[in-house]
C-alpha positions as CSV (number, residue, x, y, z in Angstrom):
1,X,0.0,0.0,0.0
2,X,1.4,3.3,-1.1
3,X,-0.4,6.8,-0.7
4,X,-2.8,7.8,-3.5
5,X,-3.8,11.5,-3.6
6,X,-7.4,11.1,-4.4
7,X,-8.1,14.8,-5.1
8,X,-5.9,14.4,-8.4
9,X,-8.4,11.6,-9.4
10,X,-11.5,13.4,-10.0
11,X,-13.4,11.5,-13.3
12,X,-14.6,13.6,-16.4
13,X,-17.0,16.9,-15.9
14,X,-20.3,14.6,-17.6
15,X,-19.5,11.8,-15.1
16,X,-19.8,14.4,-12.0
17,X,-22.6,15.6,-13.0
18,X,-24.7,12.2,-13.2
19,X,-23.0,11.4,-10.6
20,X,-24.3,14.8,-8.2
21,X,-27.8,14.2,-10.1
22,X,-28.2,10.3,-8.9
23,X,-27.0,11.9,-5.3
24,X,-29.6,14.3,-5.1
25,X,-32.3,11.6,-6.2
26,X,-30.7,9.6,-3.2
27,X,-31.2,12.3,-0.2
28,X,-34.4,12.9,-1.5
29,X,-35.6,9.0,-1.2
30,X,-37.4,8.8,1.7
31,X,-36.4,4.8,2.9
32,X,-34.1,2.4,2.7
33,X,-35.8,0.6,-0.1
34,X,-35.9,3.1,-2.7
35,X,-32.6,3.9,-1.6
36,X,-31.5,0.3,-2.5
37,X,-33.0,0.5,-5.8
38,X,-31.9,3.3,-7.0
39,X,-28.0,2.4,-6.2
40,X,-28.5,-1.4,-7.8
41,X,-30.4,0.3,-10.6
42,X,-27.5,2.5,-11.2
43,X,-23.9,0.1,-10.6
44,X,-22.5,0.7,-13.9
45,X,-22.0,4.2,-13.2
46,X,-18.1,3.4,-10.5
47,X,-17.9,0.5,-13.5
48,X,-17.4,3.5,-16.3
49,X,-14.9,5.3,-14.1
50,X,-13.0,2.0,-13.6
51,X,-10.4,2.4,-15.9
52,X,-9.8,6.0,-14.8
53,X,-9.2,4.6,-11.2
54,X,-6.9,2.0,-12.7
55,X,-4.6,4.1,-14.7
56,X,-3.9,5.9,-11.4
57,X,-1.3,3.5,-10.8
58,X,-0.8,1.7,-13.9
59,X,-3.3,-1.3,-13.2
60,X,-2.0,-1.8,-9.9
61,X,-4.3,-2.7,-6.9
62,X,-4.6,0.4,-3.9
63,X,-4.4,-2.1,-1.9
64,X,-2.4,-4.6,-2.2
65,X,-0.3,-2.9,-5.2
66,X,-0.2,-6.5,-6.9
67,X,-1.0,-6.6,-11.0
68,X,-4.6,-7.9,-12.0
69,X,-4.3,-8.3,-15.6
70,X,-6.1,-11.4,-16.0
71,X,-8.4,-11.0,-13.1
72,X,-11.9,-8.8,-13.1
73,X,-10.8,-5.9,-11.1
74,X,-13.7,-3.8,-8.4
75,X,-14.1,-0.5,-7.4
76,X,-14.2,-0.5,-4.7
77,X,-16.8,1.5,-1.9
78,X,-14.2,2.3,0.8
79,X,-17.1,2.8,3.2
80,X,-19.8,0.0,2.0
81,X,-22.9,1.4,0.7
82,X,-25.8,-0.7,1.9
83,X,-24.0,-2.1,5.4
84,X,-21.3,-1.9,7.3
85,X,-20.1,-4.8,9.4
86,X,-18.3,-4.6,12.8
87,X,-15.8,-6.8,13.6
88,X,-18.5,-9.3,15.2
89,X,-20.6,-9.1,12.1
90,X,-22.8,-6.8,12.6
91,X,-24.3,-4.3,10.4
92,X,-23.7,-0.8,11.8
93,X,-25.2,0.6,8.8
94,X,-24.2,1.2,5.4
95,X,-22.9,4.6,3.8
96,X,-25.2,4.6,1.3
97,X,-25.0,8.6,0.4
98,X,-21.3,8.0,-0.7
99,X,-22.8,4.9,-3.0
100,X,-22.0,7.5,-5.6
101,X,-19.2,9.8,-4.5
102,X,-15.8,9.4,-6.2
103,X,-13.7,10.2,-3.3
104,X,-15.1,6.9,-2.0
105,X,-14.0,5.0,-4.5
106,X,-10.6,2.6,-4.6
107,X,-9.4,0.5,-7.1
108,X,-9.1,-3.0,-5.5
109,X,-7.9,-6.6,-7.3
110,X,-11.0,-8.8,-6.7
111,X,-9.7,-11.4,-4.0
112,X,-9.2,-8.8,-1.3
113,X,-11.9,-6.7,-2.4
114,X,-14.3,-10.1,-1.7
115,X,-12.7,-10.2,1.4
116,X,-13.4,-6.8,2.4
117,X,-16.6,-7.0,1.2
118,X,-19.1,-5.2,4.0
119,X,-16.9,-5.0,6.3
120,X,-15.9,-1.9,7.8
121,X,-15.6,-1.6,11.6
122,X,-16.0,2.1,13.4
123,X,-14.2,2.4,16.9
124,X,-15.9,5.7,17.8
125,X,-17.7,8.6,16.0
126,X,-20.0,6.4,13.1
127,X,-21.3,8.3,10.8
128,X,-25.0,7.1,9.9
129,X,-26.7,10.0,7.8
130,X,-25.4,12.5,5.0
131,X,-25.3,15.4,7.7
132,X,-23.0,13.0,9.8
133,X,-18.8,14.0,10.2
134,X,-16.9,12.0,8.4
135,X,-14.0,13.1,9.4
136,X,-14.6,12.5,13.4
137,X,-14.9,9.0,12.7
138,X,-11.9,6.5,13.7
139,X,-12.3,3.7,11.1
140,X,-10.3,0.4,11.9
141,X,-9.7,-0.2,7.9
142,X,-5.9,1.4,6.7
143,X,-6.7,4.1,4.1
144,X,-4.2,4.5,0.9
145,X,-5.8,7.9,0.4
146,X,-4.6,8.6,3.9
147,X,-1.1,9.7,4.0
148,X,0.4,8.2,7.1
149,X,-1.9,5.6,6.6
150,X,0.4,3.0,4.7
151,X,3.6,4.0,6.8
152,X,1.9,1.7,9.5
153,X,2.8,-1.5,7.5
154,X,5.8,-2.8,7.1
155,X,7.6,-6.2,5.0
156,X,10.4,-8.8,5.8
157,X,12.4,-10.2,3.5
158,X,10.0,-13.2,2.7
159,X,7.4,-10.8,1.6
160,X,5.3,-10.8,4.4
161,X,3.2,-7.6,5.3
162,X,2.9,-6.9,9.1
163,X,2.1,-4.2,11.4
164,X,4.8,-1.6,12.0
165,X,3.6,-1.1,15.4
166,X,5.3,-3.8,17.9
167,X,2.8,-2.6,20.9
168,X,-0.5,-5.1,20.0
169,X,-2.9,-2.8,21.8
170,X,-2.3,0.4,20.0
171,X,-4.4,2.0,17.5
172,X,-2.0,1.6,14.7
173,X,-1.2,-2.1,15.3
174,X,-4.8,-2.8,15.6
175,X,-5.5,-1.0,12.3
176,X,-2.7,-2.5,10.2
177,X,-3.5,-5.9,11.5
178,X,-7.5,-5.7,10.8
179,X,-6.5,-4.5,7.3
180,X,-4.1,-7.4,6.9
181,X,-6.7,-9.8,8.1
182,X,-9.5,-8.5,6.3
183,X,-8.2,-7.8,3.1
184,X,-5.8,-10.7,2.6
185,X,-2.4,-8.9,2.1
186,X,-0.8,-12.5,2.7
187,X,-1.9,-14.4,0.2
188,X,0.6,-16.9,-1.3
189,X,0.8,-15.3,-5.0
190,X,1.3,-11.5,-3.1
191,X,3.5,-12.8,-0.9
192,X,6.0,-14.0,-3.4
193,X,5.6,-10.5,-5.6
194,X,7.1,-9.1,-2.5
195,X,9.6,-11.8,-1.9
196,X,10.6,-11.1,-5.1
197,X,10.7,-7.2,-5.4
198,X,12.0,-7.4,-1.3
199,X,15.4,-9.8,-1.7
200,X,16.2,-8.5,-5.6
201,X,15.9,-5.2,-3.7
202,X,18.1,-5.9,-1.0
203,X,20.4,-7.8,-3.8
204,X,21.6,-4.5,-5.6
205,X,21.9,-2.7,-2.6
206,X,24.8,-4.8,-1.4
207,X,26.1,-5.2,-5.2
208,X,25.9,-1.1,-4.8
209,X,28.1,-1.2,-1.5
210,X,30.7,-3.2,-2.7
211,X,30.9,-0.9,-5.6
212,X,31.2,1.8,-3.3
213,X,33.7,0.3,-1.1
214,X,36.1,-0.1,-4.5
215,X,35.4,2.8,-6.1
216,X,36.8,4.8,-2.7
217,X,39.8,2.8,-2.8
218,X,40.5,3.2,-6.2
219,X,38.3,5.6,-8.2
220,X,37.1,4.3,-11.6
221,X,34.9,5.7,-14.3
222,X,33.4,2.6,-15.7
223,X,32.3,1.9,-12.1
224,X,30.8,5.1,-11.1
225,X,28.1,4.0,-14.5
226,X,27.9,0.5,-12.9
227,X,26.8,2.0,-9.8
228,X,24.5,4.6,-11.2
229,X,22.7,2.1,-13.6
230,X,22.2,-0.2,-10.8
231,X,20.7,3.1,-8.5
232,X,18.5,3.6,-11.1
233,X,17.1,0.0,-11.2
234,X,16.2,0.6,-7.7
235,X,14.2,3.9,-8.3
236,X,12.6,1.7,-10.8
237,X,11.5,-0.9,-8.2
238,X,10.8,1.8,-5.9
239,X,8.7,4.1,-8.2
240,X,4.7,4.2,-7.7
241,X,4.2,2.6,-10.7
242,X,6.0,-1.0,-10.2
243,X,3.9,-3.5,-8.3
244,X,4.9,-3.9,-4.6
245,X,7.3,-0.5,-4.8
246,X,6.2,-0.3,-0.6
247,X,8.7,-3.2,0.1
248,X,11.1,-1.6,-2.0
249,X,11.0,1.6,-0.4
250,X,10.7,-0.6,3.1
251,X,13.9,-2.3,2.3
252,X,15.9,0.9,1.2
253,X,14.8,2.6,4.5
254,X,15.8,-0.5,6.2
255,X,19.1,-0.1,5.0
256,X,20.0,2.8,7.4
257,X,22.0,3.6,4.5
258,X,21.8,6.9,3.6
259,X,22.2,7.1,-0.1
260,X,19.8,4.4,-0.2
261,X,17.6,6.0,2.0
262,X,17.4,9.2,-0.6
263,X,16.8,6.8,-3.4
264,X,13.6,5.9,-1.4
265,X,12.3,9.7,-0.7
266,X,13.0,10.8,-4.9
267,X,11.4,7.6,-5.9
């Protein structure tokens, strides 16, 4: 999970408007059921902005930041429209005036966004009409359009995601390890993406360091283009584009290193 600035991904001026129009038609219904309706009736309007919400990232998931080519990808409601499940199961009731707002929308690969599904546990502050804070709420799910939100994660070298947070009762644990869970950022195939992106990472830096450690005993020109090709492979694998670029950036930080370190922040 990397940050996504979800102000920069407003759709098309025609889609806004439907969009605002099927809104309005919303906080005028008067129950749940023709609220219900009108939403099922009207789906394929987050399908047609699909692609838009894909080419954020170059097809990559918001979540998970895995590839999908072959699989039908969702948007996904970040706060479920019709219900919203604690963590006991229970419907604390759905966002259903946001069925239609892009700002709620994520682009998801469809095996954690079945997961996710309706769940979507509150701790405190739940918002249940239009008139309701969003803001005040403190929502257990990690956000990528939050920006300390995926800083809560972090990766080892086998490609496993964990919390950040070694303190199992504090907020951030909680929430990294609830979006973990619920989403199913360990699956086998996304585990070994990481592996992949985490070691080969991990691989140049040292091939980097034992350049370094030459080329300051004996300075060489030929080396100083070995070592800059081989820093630019690694802005490569850490740049927002390529899948699983979090572990790459993880692994640079992890370093301690500090011209590995600035490869991660220009990246």
């Amino acid at each position: 999970m990397i940050f996504i600035d979800i102000d920069a991904c407003e759709p098309n001026e025609d889609w806004l408007i439907e969009s605002e129009y099927l809104t309005a038609f919303l906080l005028a219904s008067t129950n749940l059921e023709e609220r219900i309706d009108l939403i099922k009736a009207n789906e394929e309007l987050w399908t047609r902005v699909k692609q838009h919400f894909c080419d954020v990232l170059n097809r990559k998931c918001w979540y998970s930041e895995s590839v999908n080519d072959f699989s039908h990808c969702h948007v996904d409601h970040f706060r479920p429209k019709l219900k919203a499940l604690n963590e006991e199961g229970k419907d604390q009731g759905g966002y259903w005036w946001l069925a239609f707002d892009w700002k709620n929308f994520r682009f998801s690969g469809p095996a954690g966004n079945t997961r996710k599904r309706d769940f979507f546990h509150v701790n405190s502050n739940k918002a249940n009409q239009p008139t309701d804070a969003l803001e005040d709420e403190d929502v257990r799910f990690l956000d990528p359009t939050e920006p300390g939100d995926p800083e809560k994660l972090k990766f080892n070298n086998e490609g496993i995601i964990s919390p950040k947070s070694i303190a199992p009762h504090s907020r951030d644990f909680i929430q990294a390890e609830y979006t973990i869970r619920r989403m199913n950022l360990n699956t086998e195939g996304i585990i070994a993406g990481r592996n992949d992106t985490y070691r080969r990472t991990k691989r140049i830096i040292r091939q980097i360091e034992d350049l370094l450690v030459s080329q300051n005993i004996n300075y060489n020109m030929a080396r100083k283009q070995a070592i800059r090709a081989k820093q630019i492979e690694l802005l490569k694998l850490a740049n927002k584009f390529s899948p699983y670029s979090a572990a790459a950036k993880y692994c640079l930080r992890e370093s301690g290193l500090e011209w590995a370190i600035n490869i991660a922040m220009a990246a």
